[in-house]
C-alpha positions in Angstrom: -14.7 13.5 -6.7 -14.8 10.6 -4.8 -12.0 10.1 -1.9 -10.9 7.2 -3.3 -10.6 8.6 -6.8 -6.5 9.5 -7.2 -6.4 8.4 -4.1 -2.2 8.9 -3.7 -2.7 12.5 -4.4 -5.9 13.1 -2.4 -3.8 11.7 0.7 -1.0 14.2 0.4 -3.3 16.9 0.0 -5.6 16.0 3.1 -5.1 13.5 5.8 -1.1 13.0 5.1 0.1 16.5 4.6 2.8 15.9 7.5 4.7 13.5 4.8 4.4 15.2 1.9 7.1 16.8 -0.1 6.3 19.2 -2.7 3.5 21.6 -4.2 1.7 22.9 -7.0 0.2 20.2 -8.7 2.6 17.1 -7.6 3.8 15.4 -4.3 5.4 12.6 -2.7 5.7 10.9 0.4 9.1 11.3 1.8 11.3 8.9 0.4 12.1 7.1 4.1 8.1 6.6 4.4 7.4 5.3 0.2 8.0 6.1 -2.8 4.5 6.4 -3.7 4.1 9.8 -5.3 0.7 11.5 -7.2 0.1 14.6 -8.9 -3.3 16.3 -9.7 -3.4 15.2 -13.2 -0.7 12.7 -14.9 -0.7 14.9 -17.7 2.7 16.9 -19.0 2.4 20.0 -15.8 2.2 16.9 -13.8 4.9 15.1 -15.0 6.7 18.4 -15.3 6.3 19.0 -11.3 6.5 15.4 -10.0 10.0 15.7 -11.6 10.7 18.9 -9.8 10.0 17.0 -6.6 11.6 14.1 -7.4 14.6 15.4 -9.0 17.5 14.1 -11.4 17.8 10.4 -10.8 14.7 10.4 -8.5 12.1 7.7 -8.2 8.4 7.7 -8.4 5.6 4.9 -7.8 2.3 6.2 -9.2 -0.9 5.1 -9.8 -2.1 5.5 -13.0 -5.8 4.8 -15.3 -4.3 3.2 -18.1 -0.5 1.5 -18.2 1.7 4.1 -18.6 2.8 5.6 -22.1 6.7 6.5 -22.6 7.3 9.3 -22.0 10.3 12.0 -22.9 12.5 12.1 -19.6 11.3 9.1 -17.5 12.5 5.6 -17.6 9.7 3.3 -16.4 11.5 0.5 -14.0 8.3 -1.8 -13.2 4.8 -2.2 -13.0 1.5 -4.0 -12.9 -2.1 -4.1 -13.8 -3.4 -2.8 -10.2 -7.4 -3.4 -8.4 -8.4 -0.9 -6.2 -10.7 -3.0 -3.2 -13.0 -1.7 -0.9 -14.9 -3.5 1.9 -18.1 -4.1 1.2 -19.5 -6.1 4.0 -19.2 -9.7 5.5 -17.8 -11.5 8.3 -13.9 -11.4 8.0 -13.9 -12.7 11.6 -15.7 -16.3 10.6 -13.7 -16.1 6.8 -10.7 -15.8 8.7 -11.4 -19.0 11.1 -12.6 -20.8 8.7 -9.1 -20.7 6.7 -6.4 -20.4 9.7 -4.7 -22.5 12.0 -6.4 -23.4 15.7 -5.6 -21.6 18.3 -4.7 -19.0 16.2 -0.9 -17.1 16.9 -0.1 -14.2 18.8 -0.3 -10.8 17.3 2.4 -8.3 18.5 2.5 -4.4 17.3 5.3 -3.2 15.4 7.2 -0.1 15.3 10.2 1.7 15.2 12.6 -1.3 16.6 11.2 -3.6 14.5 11.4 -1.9 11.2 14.9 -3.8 9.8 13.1 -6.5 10.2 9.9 -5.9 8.5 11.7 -4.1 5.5 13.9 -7.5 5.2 10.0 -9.5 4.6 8.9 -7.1 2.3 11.7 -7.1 0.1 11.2 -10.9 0.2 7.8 -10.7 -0.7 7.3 -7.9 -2.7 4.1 -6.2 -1.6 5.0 -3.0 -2.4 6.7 -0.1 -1.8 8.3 0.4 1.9 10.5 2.1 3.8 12.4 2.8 6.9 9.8 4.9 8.1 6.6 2.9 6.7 5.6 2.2 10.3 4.7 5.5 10.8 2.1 5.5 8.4 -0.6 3.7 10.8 -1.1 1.0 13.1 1.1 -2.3 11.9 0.6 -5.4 13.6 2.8 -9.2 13.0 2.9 -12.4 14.0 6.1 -14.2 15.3 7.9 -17.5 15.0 10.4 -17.3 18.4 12.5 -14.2 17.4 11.1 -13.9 13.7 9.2 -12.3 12.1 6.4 -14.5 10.2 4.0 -12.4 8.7 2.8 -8.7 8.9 -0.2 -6.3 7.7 -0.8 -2.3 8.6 -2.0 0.5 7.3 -0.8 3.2 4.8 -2.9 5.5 2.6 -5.9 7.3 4.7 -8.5 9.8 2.9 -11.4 10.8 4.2 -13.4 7.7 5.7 -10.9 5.0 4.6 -8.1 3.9 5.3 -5.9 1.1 3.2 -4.7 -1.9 4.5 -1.3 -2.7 3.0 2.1 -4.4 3.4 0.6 -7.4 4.0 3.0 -10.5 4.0 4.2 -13.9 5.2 7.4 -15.1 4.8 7.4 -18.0 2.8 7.9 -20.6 5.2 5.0 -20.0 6.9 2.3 -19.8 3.8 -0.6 -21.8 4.0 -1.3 -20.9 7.9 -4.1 -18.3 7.6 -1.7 -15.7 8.9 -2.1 -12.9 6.3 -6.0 -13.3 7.0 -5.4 -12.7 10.7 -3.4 -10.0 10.4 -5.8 -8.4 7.9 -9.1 -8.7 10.5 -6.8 -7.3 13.0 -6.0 -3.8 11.4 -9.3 -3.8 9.5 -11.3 -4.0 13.1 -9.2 -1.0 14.3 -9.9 0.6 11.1 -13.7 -0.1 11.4 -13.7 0.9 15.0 -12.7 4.8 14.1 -16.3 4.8 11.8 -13.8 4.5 8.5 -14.0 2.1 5.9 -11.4 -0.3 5.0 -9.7 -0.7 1.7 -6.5 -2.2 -0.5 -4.7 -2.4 -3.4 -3.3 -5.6 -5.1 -2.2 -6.6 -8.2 -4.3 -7.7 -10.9 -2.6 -11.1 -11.6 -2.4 -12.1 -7.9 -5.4 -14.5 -7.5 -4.5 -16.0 -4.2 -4.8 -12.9 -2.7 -7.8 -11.4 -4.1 -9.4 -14.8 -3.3 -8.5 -14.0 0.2 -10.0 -10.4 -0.3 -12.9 -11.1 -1.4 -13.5 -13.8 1.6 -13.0 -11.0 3.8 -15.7 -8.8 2.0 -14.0 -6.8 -0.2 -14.8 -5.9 -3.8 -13.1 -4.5 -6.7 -14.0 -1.0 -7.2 -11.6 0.3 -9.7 -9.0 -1.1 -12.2 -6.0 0.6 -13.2 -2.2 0.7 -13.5 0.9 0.2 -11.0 4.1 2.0 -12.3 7.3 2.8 -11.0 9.5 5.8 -13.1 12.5 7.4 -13.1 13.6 10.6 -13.8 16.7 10.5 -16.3 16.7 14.4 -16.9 18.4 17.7 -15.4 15.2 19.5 -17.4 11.6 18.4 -18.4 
């Protein structure tokens, strides 16, 4: 099996062990890191144990193959078609010029003290799943306005010889300055600088950012299904 091939569940079983919760044949991240969750196989001993882990009233964000089918003691909450991106090759350094302001912004790290703050623009902006402890996941860089916090991009899911570059965001008063694109070179470089190979998710309907992928070299390898579940039973 490819690493990238249930790539959720291939994390918690290798590289990101020390946030997992669970065993058998289903995990999750710990709630304050994501809600992202996997199991070995979504079929009814994964659903069964995914619920164990999760518990009554528990929430879980999977990716799935094919949109998700109801299912007896889960209420699905939200989700999305979903591409799975990988980069290829080409020069996100001159992409990223060619579309950004000049000179371009300062890019600051961000960590522990700045997580209010970076929780607050993704629940503006919506790019998925993250927590209080998100950070900790990988390097996260940002770009600030003054005090604020502008834009932001790090990294989350890492399998063998890739790593993801997620939570990438800009507030919306500051769209249309080539940030997200800066951000993105900057995590993918440190990414590509450990020998591993970068790569995303995004949704299937969101065409200014895959536009902005795919100038940065990446290409779709896999198409599937974003969905986030509840559990709404003592007992599967």
């Amino acid at each position: 099996m490819h690493p990238l091939d249930n790539v959720i569940w291939t994390a918690l079983t290798t590289r990101q062990t020390q946030f997992a919760e669970g065993s058998g044949v289903a995990r999750r991240f710990v709630k304050e890191v994501t809600l992202l969750s996997g199991f070995e196989r979504p079929n009814d001993d994964g659903y069964a144990a995914l619920g164990q882990v999760v518990g009554f009233g528990g929430t879980a964000a999977v990716f799935l193959d094919e949109p998700y089918a109801s299912r007896a003691g889960w209420e699905w909450i939200a989700g999305a078609p979903l591409l799975q991106m990988v980069y290829e090759n080409g020069d996100s350094e001159r992409a990223v010029h060619s579309k950004s302001t000049s000179p371009h912004p300062k890019i600051v790290p961000l960590g522990l003290a700045d997580s209010p703050e970076m929780i607050d623009l993704t629940t503006l902006t919506k790019p998925g799943p993250f927590g209080p402890r998100t950070h900790e996941l990988g390097t996260y860089v940002g770009i600030r306005d003054e005090t604020r916090l502008a834009a932001m991009a790090g990294e989350r899911l890492k399998v063998e010889g890739f790593t993801e570059v997620s939570a990438v965001c800009t507030h919306p008063d500051y769209l249309g300055r080539g940030y997200a694109g800066i951000l993105m070179a900057e995590v993918m470089s440190g990414i590509r600088a450990r020998g591993e190979t970068p790569f995303l998710h995004v949704r299937g309907d969101n065409t200014r950012a895959i536009a902005l992928y795919e100038r940065l070299g990446f290409r779709t390898r896999y198409s599937g299904h974003f969905a986030v579940l509840r559990r709404t039973t003592a007992k599967l």
